[in-house]
N, C-alpha and C positions, 0 to 999 in steps of 0.2 A: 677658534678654528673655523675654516668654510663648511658651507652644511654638505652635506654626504651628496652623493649623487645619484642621481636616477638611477644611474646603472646599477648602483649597490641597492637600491631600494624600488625600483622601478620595473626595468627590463626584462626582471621573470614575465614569462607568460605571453612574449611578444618573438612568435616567430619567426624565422626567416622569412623576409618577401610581405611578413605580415601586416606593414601596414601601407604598402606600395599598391599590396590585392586589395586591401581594404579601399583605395582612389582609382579602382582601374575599372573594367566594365562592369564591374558588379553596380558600384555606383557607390559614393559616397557615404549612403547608406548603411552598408556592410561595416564600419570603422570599427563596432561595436567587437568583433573579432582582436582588438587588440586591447582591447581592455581587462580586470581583473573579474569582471564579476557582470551579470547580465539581467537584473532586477526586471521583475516587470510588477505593474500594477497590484499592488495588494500582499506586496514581500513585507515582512518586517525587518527591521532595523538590522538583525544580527547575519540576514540574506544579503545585504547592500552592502559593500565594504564601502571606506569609506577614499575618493581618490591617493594617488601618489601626491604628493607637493616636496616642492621647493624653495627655500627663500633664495632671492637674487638683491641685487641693488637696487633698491627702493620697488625691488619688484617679487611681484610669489607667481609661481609657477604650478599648473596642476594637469596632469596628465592621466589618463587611467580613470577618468568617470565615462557617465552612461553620456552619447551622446543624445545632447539635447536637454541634459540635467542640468537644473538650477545649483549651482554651486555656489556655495556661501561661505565670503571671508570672516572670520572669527579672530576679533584679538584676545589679545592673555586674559581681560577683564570679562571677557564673554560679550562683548558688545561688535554687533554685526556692523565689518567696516564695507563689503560690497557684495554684490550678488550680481552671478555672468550666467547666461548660456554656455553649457558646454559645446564646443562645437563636432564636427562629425567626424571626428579624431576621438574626441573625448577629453579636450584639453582645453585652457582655458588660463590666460593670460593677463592678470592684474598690476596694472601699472600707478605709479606715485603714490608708496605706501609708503607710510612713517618707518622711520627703520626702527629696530626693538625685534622684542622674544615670541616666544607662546604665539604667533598666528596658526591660526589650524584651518581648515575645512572640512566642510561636509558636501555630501550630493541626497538633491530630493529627487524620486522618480513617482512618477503619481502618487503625489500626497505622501508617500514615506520617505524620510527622511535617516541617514546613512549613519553611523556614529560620528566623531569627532576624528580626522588624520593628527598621524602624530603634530606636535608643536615645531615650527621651524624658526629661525633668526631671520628679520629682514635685514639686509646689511646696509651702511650710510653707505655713502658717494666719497669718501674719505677713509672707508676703509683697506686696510695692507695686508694680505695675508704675510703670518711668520717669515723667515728664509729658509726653514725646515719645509713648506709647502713646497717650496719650487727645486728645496735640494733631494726630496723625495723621488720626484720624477724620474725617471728613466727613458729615453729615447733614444733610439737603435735608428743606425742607416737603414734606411726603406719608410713604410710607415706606421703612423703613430698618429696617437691623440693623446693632444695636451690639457691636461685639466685647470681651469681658470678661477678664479676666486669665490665665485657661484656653484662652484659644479660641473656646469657646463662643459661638454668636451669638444675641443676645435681639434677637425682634423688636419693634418700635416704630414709632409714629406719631408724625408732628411737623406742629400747627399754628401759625401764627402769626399774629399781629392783623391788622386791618384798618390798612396802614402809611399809609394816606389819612387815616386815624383818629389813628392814634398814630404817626404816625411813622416815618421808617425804623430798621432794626434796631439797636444790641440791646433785646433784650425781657428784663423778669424771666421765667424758665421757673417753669411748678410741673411734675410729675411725680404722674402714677397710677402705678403700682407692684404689679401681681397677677399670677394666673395665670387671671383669667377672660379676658377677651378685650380688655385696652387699647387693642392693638398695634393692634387693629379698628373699635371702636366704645367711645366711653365712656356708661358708665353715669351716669345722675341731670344729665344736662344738663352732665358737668361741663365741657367742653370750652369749651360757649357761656358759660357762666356767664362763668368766668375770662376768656374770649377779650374778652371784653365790658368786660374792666376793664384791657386793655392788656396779657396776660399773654399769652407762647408757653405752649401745651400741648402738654406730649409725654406719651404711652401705655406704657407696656413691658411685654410679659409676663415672665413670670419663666419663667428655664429651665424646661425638659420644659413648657411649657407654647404653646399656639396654633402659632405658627411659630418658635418659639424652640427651639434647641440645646438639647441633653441630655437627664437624667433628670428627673422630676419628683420631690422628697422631701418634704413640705411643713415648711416654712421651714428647712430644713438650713441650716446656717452659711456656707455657700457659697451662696445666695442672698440672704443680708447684704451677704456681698461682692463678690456682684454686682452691689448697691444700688450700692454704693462707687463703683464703676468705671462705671456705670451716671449718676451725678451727675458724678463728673471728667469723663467724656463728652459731656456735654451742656452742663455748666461751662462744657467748650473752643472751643464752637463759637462762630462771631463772630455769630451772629443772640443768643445768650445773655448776660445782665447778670444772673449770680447764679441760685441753685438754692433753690423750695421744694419740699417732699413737700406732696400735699395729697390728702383722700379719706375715705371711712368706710369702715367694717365691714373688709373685707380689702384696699385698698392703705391703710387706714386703720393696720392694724397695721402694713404692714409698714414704715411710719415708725417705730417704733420700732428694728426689728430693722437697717435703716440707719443710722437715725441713730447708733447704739451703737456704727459701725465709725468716724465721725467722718472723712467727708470732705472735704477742706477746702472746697470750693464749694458744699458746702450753709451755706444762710443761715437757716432755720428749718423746722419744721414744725407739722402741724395736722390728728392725729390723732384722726381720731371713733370713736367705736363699736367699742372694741376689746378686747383680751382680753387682761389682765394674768397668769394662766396659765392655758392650755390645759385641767388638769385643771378646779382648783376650779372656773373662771370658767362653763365650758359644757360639757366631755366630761363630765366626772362632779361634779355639782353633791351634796356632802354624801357622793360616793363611789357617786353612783347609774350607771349610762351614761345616757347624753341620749339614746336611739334613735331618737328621730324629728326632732330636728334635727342635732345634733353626727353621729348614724350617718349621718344623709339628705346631709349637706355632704359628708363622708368619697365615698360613693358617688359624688355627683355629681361631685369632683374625679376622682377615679378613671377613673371615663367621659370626661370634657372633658380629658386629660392624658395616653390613650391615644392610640394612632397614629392621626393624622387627629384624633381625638377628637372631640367632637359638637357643636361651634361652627362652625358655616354659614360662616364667615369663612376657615376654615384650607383645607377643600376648595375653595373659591371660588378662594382664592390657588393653590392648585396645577392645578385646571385652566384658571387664567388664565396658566400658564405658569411659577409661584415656583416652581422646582427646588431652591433653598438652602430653602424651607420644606415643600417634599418630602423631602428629605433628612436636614434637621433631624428627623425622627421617628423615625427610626435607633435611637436609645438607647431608646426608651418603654415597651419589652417591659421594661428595667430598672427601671422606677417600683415600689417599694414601695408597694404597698395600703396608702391610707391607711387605709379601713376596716377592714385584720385590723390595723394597728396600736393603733387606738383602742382596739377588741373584745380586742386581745392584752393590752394595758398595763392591766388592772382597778384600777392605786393609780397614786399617783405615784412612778412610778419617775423613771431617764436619760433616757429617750423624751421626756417631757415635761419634765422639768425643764430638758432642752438649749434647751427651746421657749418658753418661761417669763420674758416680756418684765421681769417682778418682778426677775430675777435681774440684767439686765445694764442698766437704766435709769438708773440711774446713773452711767452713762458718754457720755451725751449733753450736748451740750456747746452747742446752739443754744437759742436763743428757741423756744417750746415753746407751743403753746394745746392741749390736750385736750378734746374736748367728750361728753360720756356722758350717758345719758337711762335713768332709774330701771328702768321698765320692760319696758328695750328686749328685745323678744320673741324674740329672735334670739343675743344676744352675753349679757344680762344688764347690769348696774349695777357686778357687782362690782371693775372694773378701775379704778377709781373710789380705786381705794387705792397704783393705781400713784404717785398724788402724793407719798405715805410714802416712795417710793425714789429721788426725784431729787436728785441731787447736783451741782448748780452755781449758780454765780453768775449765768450765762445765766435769763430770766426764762422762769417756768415760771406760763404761767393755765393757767385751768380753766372753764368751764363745767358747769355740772349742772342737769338738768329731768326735769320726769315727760315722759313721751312713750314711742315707739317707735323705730325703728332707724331714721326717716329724718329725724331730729329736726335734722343736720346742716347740710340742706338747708333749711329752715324761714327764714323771709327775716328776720329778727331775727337769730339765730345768724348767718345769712349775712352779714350786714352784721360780726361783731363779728370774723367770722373776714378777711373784705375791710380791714378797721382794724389788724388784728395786724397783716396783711402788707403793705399799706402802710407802718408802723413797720418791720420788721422786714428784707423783702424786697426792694422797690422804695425800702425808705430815701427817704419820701418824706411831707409831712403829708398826710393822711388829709383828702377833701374837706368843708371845715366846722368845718374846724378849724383855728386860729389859730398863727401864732408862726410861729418860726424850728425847723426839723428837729428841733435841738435840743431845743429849749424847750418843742415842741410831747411829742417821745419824754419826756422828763422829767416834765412831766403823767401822762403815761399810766401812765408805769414809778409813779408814786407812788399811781395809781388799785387799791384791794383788786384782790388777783391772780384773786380765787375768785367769778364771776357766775353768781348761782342762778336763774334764771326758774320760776316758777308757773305750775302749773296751765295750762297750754298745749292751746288746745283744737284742734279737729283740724285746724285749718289752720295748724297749729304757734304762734299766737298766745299767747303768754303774756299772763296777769293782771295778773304785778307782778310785780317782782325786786327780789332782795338781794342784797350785795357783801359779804366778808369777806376779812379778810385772811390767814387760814391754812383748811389743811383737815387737820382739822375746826375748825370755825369755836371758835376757842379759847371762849368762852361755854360751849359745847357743855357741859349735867350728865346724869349717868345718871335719869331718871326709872324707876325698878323699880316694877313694880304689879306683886302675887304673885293666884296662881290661891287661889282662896277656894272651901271647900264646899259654898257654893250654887250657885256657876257665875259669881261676880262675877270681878271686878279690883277687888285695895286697895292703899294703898300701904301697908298694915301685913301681917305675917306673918297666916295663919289661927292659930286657937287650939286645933280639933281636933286631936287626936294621932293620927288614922287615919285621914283621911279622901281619900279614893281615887277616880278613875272610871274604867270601862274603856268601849274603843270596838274596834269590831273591824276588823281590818287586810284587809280585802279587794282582793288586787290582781285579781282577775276582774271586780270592779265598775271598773277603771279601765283597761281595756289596755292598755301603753303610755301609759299616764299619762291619756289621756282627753282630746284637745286641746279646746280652748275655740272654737267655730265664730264664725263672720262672718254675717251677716245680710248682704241684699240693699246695703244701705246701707254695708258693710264694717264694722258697728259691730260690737264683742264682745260674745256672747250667754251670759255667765258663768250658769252655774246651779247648783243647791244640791248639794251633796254627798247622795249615799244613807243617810237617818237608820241612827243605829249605828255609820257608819263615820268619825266624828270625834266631841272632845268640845269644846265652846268656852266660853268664857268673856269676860265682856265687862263693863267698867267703868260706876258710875255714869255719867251725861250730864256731863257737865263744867260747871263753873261761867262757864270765861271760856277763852279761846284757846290751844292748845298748839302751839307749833310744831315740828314734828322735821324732824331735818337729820341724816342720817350712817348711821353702822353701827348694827344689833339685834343683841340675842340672847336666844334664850330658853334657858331652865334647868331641864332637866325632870329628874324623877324619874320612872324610867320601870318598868315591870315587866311584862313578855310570858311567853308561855306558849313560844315559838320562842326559837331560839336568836340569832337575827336576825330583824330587822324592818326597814324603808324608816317615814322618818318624814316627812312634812311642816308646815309651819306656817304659816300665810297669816294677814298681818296684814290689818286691814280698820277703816274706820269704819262706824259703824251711826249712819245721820242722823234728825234728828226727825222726816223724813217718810215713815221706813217703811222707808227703802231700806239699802243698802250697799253701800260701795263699797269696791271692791280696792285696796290699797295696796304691799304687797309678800308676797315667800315668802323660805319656805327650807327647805334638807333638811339632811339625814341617815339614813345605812347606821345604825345602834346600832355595829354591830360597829368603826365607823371611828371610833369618838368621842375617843377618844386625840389628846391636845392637845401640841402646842410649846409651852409655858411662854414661850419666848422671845420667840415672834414673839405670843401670845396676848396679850387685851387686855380691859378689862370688858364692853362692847360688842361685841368679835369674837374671836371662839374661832377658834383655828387649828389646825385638825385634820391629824394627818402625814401620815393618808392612805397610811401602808407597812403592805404585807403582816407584815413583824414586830409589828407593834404591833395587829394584830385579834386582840381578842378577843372571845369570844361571851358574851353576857347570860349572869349567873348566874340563880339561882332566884328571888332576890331581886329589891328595886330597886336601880338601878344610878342615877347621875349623869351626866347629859350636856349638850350644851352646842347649841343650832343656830343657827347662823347667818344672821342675817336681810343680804342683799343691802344697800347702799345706799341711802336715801332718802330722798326728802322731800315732808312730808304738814301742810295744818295740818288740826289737829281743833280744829272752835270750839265755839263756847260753844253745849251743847246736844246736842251727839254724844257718843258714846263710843266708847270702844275697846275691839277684839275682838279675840281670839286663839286660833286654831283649832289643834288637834294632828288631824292626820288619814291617811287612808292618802292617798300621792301622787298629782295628778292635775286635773284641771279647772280647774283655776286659769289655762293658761297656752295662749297660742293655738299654738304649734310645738314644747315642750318635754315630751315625755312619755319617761318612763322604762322601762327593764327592771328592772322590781322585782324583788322576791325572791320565789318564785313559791307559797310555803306563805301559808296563810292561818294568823292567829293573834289571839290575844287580849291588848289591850295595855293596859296601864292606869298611870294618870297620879296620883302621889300629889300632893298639894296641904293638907298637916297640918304642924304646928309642929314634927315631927321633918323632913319632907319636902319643904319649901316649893319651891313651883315657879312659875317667875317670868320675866316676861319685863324687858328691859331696854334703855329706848329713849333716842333722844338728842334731848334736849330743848335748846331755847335760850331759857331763862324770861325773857331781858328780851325776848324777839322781838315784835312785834306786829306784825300787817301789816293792821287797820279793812279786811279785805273782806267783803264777802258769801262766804256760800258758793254756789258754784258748782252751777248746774241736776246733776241727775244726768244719765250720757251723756255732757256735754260736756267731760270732760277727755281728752285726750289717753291712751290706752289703761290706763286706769283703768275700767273696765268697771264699772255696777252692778245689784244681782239684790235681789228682793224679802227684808227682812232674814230672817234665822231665829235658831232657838236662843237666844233673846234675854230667855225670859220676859214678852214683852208680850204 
């Protein structure tokens, strides 16, 4: 059975408010208030109690000592496996512990020394609780906390349809899944949305988060499985007919890091806007840090995931009387900073790679829609490759469009994500459409898995769309146009044997990468880089319609006077009417340029991104490879194509970097010893007869008066 929980063993003795007063002007200080017992120097043994604990997954938990006690792990043999500081809670957090019985603990406070706490089970990383654990539960519309295999209590909210409307129970459930605030209030309408189509919706936060038990880690494996436990729960209840995940951005991802533990009561899910790993996707794109949004998230988890934390929801609940969501805050001193994590981890190291949804996608096993938007200003495109790592027979679509991070919600997408889970969830035909269950799911299952929308303008409106049946859309040829020494694009090599440009690498001109502002109208006000600090190049007009769909890359030969340099590259059309519009980026550290052969590809260089493998620019030119993001763009008949090498920055509305902070001189070879070249994925039978789109009106495709172009 899981070990008992705080609440039944712990919570006596922990007032209302009492551990919120404990972090408030008193000072940190005071925490001692929420503990069982108050030793001071020169108490004996039987004065000391001895803390609360918990055993967790490969983890013990202690709460209820003196702050600033030495507490000491004990196993069943009597042999001391580690010794913590309690902190100014009085708790005290043990991580990668053998799993097994008998762990105990004690607290010393000057020199005395507490009895022995009871014996608790560590549990493995393979452990299941019973189906009696989760048929146990009881969850009522409004809220609740759900108990998880540890103990731990997550809390939740639970809506359900209008039963005058739909019926009496059971309902298909979906499930939000975060640590911003579910349990409270859902983000993006999603509640009404779903409620609207006959779905229960329930909230959860995730451990250490809002009113929920424990520490906060971000996405630690133990909050996978808390997914787990978290769907078998809700699975169980009689108001529930089956389990989907649904959501963007962050309960968007953490559908995958669920789905991967494979619970049997989930029926599908429909992940948006997510981040296939950690590092490449958005902490460090090309090896840069992302400081002003990746570092800004980091903080703001950090804040919202301390005690009390700064969601108006959690205070509200504890002076309405929630003593378990008082209490719950207990462990939060134990939260690892996300932010010295990201700031610590400068490659890809364990840290991220544990977190790194590439890695374990493969193991999901339901009906699957993914939806991701080229541009998205926030997460990036790049996860977009998570489709290369699904492995099953369960059907796997997709989705892909220009746009930004709320592309999700856009009432086209919404309608195709309502169609999945009708198929899939509700096991039901989808309204407007024909047949028998069967016959109708057989259709659809034979319908291309991969739906592209265009050109989407800001009311999420798409132009036109295209269906394929793999990604990348098998057609898919490398189109290469090499840098030329006038400053063209050809698709033949240059003939020059030396011909070279430098541009100077100023990161004073871009602070932080230089974010890209919003006008009155929320529209992007993209503007021209500071002449000298990029070189571009840019293709005859084209004769007739190109269309790209997929991964870039360019190929530079590069030659700085620094031993490192930050690079960026920003693709672009330059239209007949003067203008230009943004289409995609990408970066690179020089010193990160070192590739995996394995996983690398002609279109996507896959850089290791390990500290062993940096090396610093010779004296010479060197070879290197950047990665362009995701996308899809057509360029018709009459445009051409540009490609910028520049110092990082301006381009992106919340993604600016900490560059490398010397200024240098970098220069880009482009001669028949050196050819440098970019490499895009074309689909030559494509043709899609539209206009080209007003400038402005695409969906965060921003555009700026052309430059550098020779006209």
């Amino acid at each position: 059975m899981p070990p008992e929980t705080f609440r039944k063993l712990g919570h006596q003795g922990v007032t209302r408010r009492g551990v919120l007063r404990s972090i408030g002007a008193g000072g940190v200080g005071m925490a001692a208030g929420v503990g069982g017992s108050h030793a001071t120097p020169g108490q004996s043994s039987e004065q000391l109690d001895p803390p609360t604990i918990r055993g967790s997954v490969r983890q013990v938990h202690v709460i209820r000592a003196e702050p600033d006690a030495t507490v000491r792990l004990i196993a069943k043999g009597g042999e001391e496996v580690a010794t913590a500081t309690a902190d100014q809670l009085g708790s005290v957090l043990f991580e990668e512990i053998d799993p097994g019985r008998g762990y105990q603990v004690t607290q010393t406070v000057g020199g005395t020394e507490s009895d022995r706490s009871r014996a608790v089970r560590v549990l493995p990383v393979d452990y299941t609780p019973p189906d009696g654990f989760y048929q146990r539960q009881k969850l009522d519309s409004g809220y609740n906390y759900i108990e998880v295999r540890d103990g731990v209590e997550l809390a939740c909210q639970v809506k359900l349809p209008d039963a005058d409307e739909w019926g009496e129970p059971p309902y298909p459930a979906v499930i939000d899944y975060s640590a911003y605030e579910p349990s409270v209030q859902f983000y993006d309408s999603l509640d009404d949305r779903f409620l609207a189509r006959g779905y229960a919706v329930v909230g959860v936060n995730m451990r250490g988060s809002g009113c929920s038990d424990g520490a906060f880690d971000y996405f630690e494996h133990l909050q996978a499985l808390d997914g787990y436990d978290m769907v078998e729960a809700i699975g169980a209840q009689k108001w529930a007919n089956g389990v989907g995940l649904v959501g963007k951005s962050y309960p968007g991802i953490s559908q995958l890091f669920v789905a991967a533990t494979r619970p049997p009561s989930l029926k599908a899910i429909v992940p948006g806007h997510v981040v296939g790993e950690f590092y490449r996707d958005v902490a460090y794109p090309g090896g840069m840090f992302n400081a002003t949004f990746a570092g800004s998230f980091a903080t703001e988890r950090d804040a919202t995931t301390a005690p009390g934390g700064e969601y108006a929801g959690v205070e509200q609940r504890i002076d309405n009387g929630d003593d378990v969501c008082d209490a719950n805050q207990l462990l939060r001193l134990q939260n690892p900073g996300l932010f010295d994590q990201l700031a610590s981890n400068r490659f890809d190291t364990q840290y991220f790679q544990n977190r790194a949804p590439w890695t374990f996608v493969d193991q999901i096993d339901v009906p699957t829609l993914l939806v991701e938007s080229w541009q998205d200003e926030q997460v990036g495109s790049r996860a977009t490759r998570l489709l290369e790592r699904f492995d099953t027979p369960q059907p796997v679509r997709f989705i892909g469009s220009n746009g930004d991070h709320g592309e999700y919600y856009g009432e086209t997408i919404l309608e195709d994500i309502y169609r999945f889970l009708a198929y899939y969830l509700k096991e039901e035909v989808p309204e407007g459409e024909s047949g028998s269950y069967e016959e109708a799911l057989a259709a659809y299952e034979s319908e291309d898995p991969v739906e592209i929308y265009w050109e989407l303008d800001h009311d999420r409106n798409p132009r036109f769309s295209t269906s394929y049946g793999t990604w990348p859309p098998a057609q898919t040829e490398t189109w290469r146009l090499y840098f030329q020494p006038d400053g063209s694009l050809a698709s033949s090599e240059p003939d020059d044997t030396e011909a070279s440009t430098s541009y100077e690498y100023d990161p004073i001109l871009n602070p932080l990468g230089q974010l890209v502002p919003r006008n009155d109208d929320d529209q992007l006000q993209w503007g021209q880089q500071p002449d000298g600090t990029y070189v571009a190049f840019v293709s005859d007009q084209l004769d007739s319609e190109h269309v790209l769909l997929g991964s870039a890359s360019v190929e530079l030969w590069l030659q700085s006077d620094a031993d490192d340099t930050d690079i960026e590259v920003t693709l672009s059309e330059v239209r007949p009417d003067g203008t230009e519009m943004y289409v995609q980026n990408g970066w690179l550290r020089a010193s990160h340029r070192a590739e995996d052969a394995s996983l690398s590809k002609p279109r996507r260089p896959w850089h290791t991104h390990q500290a062993s493998d940096q090396v610093p620019l010779p004296d010479g030119f060197s070879k290197l490879r950047v990665e362009l993001f995701p996308f899809g763009h057509v360029f018709r008949a009459g445009s051409r194509v540009k490609v910028a090498i520049e110092t990082p920055g301006g381009n992106r509305p919340l993604w600016g970097f900490q560059l490398i902070p010397e200024e240098a001189i970098n220069t880009v070879a482009h001669s028949s010893v050196r050819p440098s070249s970019v490499a895009l994925p074309l689909l030559p039978t494509e043709t899609t007869e539209t206009d080209r789109p007003d400038c402005g009106a695409v969906s965060n495709q921003p555009c700026r008066p052309v430059g550098n172009t020779d006209e």
